[in-house]
C-alpha positions as CSV (number, residue, x, y, z in Angstrom):
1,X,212.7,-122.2,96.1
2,X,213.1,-124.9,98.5
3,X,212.4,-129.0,97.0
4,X,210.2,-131.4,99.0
5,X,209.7,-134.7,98.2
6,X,206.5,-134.0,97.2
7,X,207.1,-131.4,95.2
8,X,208.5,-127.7,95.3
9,X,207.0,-125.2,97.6
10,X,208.1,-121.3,97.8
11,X,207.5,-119.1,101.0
12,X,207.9,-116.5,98.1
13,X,204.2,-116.6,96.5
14,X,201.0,-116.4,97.1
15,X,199.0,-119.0,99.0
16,X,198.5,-122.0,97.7
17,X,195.1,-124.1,97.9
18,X,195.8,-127.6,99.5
19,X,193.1,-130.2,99.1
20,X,193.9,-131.6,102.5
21,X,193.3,-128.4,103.9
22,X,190.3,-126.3,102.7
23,X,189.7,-123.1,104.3
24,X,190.2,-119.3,103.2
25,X,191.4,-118.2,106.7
26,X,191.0,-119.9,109.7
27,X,190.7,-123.0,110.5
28,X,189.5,-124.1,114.1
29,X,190.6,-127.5,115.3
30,X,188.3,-128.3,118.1
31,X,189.3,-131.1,120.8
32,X,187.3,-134.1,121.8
33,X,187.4,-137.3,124.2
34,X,185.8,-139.0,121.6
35,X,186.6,-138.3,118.0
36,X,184.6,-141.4,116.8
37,X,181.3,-140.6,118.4
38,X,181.4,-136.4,118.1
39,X,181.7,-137.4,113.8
40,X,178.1,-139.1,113.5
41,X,177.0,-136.7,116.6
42,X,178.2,-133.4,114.3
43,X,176.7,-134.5,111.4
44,X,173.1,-135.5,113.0
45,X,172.6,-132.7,115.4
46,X,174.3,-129.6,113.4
47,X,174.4,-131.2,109.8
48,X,178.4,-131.4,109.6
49,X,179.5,-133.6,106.7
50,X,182.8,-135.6,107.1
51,X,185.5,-134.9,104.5
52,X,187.7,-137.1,106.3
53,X,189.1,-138.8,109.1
54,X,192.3,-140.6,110.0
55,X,194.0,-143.3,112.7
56,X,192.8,-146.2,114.0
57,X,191.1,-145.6,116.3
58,X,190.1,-142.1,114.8
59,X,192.9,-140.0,116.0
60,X,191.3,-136.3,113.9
61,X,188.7,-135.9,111.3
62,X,188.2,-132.6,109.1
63,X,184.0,-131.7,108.6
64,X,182.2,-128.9,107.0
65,X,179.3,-127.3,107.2
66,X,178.6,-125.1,104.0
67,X,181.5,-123.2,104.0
68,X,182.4,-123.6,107.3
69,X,185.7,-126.0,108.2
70,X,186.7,-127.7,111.3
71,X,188.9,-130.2,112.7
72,X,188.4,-132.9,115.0
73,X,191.3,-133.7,117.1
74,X,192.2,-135.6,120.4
75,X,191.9,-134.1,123.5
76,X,193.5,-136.7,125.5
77,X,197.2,-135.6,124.3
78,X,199.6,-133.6,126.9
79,X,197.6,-130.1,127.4
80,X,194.4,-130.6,125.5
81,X,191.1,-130.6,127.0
82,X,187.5,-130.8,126.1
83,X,185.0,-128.5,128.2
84,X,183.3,-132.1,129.3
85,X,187.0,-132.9,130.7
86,X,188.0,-129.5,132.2
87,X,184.9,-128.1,133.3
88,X,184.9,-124.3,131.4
89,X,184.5,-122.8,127.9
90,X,187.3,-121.0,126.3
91,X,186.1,-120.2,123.5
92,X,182.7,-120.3,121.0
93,X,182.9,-120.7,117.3
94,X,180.1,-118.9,114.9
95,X,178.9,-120.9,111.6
96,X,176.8,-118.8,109.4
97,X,174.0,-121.4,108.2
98,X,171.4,-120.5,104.9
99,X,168.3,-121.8,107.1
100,X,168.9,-120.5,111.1
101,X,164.8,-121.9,112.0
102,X,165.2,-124.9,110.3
103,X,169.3,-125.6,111.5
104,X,167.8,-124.7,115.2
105,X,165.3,-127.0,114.8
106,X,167.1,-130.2,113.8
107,X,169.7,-129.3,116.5
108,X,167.0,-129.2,119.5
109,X,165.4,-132.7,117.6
110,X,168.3,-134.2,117.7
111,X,169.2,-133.4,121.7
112,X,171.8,-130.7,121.0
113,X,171.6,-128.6,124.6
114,X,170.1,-125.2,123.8
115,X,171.9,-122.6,125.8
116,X,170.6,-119.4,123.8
117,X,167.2,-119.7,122.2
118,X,166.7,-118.7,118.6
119,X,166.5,-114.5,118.4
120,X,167.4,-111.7,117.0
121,X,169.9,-109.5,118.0
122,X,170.5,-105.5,118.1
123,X,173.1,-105.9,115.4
124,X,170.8,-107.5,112.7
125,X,172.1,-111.1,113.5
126,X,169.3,-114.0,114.1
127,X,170.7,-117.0,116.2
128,X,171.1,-119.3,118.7
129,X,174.1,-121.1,121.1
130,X,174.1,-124.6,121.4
131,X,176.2,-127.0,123.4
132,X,177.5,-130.4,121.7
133,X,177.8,-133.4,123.0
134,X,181.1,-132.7,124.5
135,X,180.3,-129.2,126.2
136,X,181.7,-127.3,123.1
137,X,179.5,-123.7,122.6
138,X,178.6,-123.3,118.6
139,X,177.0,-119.9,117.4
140,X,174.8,-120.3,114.6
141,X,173.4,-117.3,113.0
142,X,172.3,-115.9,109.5
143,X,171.9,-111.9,108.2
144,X,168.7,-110.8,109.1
145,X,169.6,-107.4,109.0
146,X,172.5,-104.9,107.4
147,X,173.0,-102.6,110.3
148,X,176.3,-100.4,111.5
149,X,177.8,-100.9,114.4
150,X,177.5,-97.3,115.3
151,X,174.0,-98.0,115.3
152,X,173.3,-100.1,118.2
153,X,176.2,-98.3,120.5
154,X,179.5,-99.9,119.1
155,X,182.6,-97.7,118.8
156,X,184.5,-98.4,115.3
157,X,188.1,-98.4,116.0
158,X,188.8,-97.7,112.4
159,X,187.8,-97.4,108.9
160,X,187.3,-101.0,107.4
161,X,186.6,-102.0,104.0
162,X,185.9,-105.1,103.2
């Protein structure tokens, strides 16, 4: 077991649960020009709540949604980009929200761009893509329907349970 001055830590066991650091698996730190107004921005248009935020002037923030975690962080250092700076998506992130109408709604009220209208899909999710202030696509969706992929045309690689 190896000593910090914090405490001791052990590569040895299990995970640990860090307060600082909530999240079961992933974590997705999403980059932006302007940390400071994407916090309020976050939290009006897509409901975010700020758990919180550090540097002055903000240099990263961590926000939820449900059970959903993110971090904020510069895009401005060596190699980081925001699609508003560069121009393309890379990636899209997918937050799974209790309410879908009602998250879609107070998204489009509150000026989020709408890139795919509210629907449902083939495989049983109902959603829509939005664009935030800085270009960034989010996916929100909820369960509408338990179906197998095999159903609408997928091939399954392997045997998952979960």
């Amino acid at each position: 077991m190896s000593l910090s001055p914090r405490g001791s830590r052990c590569y040895d066991f299990p995970m640990l649960t860090n307060r600082s650091v909530p999240t079961d698996v992933v974590l997705p730190h999403i980059f932006y020009l302007n940390i400071a107004e994407a916090i309020p921005w976050l939290t009006k248009a897509f409901g975010f709540t700020e758990h919180y935020r550090y540097g002055e002037p903000v240099q990263g923030a961590q926000m939820r949604l449900g059970k959903a975690w993110i971090m904020l962080a510069e895009a401005n250092r060596t190699g980081r980009g925001s699609p508003a700076q560069s121009g393309i998506r890379t990636q899209m992130l997918t937050v799974f929200v209790e309410d879908v109408d009602a998250h879609y709604a107070r998204a489009k009220s509150a000026g989020a761009k709408i890139v795919d209208e509210l629907n449902e899909t083939m495989y049983g999710e109902r959603q829509y893509v939005a664009d935030d202030l800085e270009g960034h696509p989010w996916l929100f969706s909820k369960h509408a329907l338990d179906i197998s992929p095999d159903e609408w045309g997928a091939t399954i690689a392997n045997h998952w349970e979960g």
